[in-house]
C-alpha positions as CSV (number, residue, x, y, z in Angstrom):
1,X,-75.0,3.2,-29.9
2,X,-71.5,2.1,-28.5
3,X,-69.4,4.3,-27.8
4,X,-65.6,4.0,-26.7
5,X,-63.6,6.4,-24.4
6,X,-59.9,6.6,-25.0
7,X,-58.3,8.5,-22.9
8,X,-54.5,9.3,-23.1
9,X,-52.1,8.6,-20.5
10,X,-48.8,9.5,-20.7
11,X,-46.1,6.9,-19.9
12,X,-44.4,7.4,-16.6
13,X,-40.6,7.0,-17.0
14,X,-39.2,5.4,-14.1
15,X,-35.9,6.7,-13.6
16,X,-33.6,4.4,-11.3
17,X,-30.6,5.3,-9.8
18,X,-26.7,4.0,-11.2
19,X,-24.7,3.4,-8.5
20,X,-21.2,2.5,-9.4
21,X,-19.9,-0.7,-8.8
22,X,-18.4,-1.2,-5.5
23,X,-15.4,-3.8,-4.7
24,X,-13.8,-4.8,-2.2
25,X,-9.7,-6.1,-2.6
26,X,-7.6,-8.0,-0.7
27,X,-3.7,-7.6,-1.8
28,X,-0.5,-9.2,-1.0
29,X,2.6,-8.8,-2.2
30,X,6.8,-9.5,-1.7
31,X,9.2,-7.5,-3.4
32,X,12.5,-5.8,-3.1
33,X,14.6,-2.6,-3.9
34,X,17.2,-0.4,-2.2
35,X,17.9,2.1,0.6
36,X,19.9,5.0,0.9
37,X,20.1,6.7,4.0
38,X,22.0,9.2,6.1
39,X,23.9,6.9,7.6
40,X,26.1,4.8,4.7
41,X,26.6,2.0,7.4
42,X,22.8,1.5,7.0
43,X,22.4,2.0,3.1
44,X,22.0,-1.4,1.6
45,X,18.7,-3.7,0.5
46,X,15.1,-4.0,1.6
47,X,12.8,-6.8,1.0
48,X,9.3,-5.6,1.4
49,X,6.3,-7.8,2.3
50,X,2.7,-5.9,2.2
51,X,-0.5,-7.1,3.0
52,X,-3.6,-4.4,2.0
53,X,-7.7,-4.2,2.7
54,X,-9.0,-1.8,0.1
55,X,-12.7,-0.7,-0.6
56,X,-13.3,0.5,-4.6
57,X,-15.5,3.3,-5.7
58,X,-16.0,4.1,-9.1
59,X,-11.4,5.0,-10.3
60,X,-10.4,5.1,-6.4
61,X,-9.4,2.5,-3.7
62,X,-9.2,3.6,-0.5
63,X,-7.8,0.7,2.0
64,X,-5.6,0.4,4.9
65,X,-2.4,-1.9,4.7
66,X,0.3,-3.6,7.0
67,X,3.9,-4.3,5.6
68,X,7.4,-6.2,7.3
69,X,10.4,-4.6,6.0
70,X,14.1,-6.7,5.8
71,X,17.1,-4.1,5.1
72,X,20.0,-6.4,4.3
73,X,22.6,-3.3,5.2
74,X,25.8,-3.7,7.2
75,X,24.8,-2.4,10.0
76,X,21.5,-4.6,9.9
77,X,23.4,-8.1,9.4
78,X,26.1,-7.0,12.3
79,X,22.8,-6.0,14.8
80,X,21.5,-9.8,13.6
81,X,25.0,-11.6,13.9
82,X,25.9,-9.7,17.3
83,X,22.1,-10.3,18.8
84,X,21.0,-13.9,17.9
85,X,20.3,-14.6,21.4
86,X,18.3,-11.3,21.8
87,X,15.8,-10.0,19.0
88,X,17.4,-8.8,16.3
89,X,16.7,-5.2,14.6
90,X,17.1,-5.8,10.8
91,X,13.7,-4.5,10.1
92,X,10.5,-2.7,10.4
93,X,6.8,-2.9,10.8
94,X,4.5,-0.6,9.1
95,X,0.9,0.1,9.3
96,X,-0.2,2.6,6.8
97,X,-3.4,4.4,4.7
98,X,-3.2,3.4,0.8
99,X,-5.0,5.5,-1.8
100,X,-5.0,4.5,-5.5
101,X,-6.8,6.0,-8.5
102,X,-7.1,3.8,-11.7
103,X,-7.9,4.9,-15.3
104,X,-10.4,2.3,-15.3
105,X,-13.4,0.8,-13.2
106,X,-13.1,-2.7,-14.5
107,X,-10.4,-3.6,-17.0
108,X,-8.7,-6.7,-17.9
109,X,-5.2,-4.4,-17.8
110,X,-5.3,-1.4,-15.7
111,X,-2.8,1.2,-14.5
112,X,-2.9,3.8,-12.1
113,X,-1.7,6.2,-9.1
114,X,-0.8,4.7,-5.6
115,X,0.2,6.2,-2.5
116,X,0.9,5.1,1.2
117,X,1.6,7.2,4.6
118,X,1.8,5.9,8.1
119,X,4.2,5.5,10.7
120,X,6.6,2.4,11.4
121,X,8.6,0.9,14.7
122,X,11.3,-1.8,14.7
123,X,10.6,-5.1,13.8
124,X,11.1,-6.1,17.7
125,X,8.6,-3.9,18.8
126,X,11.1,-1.6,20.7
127,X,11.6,2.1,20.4
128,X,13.5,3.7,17.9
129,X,16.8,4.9,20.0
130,X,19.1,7.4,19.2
131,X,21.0,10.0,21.1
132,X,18.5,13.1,19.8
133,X,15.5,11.8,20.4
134,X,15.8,9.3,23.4
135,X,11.5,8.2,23.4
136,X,10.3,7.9,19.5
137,X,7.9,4.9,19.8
138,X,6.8,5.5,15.8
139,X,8.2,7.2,13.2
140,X,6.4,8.5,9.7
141,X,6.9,7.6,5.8
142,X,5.1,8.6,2.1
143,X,5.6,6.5,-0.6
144,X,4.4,7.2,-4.2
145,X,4.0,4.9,-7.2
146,X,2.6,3.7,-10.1
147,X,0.7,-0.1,-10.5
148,X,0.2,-1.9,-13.1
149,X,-2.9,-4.8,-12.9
150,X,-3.6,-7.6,-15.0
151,X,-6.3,-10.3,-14.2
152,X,-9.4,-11.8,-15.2
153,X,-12.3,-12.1,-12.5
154,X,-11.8,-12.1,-8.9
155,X,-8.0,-12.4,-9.4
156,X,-5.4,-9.8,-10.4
157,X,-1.4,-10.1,-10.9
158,X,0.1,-6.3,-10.3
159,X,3.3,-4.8,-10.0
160,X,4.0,-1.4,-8.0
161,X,7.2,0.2,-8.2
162,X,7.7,3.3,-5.6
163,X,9.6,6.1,-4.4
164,X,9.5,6.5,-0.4
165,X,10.6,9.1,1.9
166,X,11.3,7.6,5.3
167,X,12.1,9.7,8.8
168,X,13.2,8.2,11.7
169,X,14.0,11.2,13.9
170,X,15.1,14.8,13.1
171,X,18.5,13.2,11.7
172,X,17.8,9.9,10.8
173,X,16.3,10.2,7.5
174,X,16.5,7.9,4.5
175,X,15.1,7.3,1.0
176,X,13.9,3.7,-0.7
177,X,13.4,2.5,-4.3
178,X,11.4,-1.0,-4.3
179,X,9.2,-3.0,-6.6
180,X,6.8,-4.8,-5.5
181,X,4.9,-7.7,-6.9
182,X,1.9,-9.8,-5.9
183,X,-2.0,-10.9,-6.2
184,X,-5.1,-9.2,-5.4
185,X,-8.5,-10.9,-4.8
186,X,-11.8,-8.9,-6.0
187,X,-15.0,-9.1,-3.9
């Protein structure tokens, strides 16, 4: 007589870990808006040009960025005129943290939150003189926006406009409106 054994086994599920999808983004961008400061001989333009690292996680980019800042102002274009032998002062060097949240992971069009904070010196390198605070080799500024993305692939078009709060010393203080516009590459 043959006989057959069935035994039952129950299926192991195997469960696997999602992880999100992780990018990293390169961004550059020119763009230009206006200042108004304290001082009205030094309320005019700014053309700013930003260059950003980001890593992506899931909605948020966290990144570090690095921007040059032209103010076409009075004050700025005498300093340039009166100084062409010496280095001019008509700008500013940043180096600041950027944080951005997005509605989306991965979207053809995507729009979202952005900040930046960090501290900035003169475009010559020198420190920021002025008769209340003599030694002030760095100064501090926020900015907050919205950005607007549009790309396909590894490439993205976007457009941040932003508000910034900028303090040079205890009296120096001034505010900025610019948009700027530019690529980003996707890794």
């Amino acid at each position: 007589m043959l006989t057959f054994t069935l035994s039952a086994q129950n299926p192991i599920a195997i469960v696997q870990a999602v992880t999100p999808p992780r990018f990293f983004w390169l961004s550059g961008g020119i763009g230009g808006g206006n200042v108004i400061n304290t001082n009205i001989a030094t309320t005019g333009a700014v053309l700013p040009f930003r260059a950003e690292a980001m890593w992506q996680k899931k909605h948020r980019r966290l990144g570090i960025g690095i921007a040059k800042e032209i103010y076409l102002s009075p004050q700025a274009l005498n300093n340039a005129y009166t100084n062409f032998t010496v280095k001019p002062q008509i700008g500013i060097t940043k180096v600041y943290l950027v944080y951005e949240k997005f509605l989306f992971k991965r979207s053809p069009v995507n729009i979202g939150f952005s900040s930046n904070i960090g501290g900035f010196v003169p475009s010559d390198g020198s420190t920021i003189l002025t008769k209340d605070n003599i030694n002030n080799p760095i100064s501090f500024f926020a900015n907050a926006g919205i950005v607007l993305e549009v790309g396909i692939g590894m490439i993205h078009v976007f457009v941040r406009p932003d508000v910034e709060y900028q303090a040079w010393d205890l009296t120096h203080t001034q505010s900025q409106v610019a948009v700027t516009a530019g690529i980003r590459l996707r890794f």
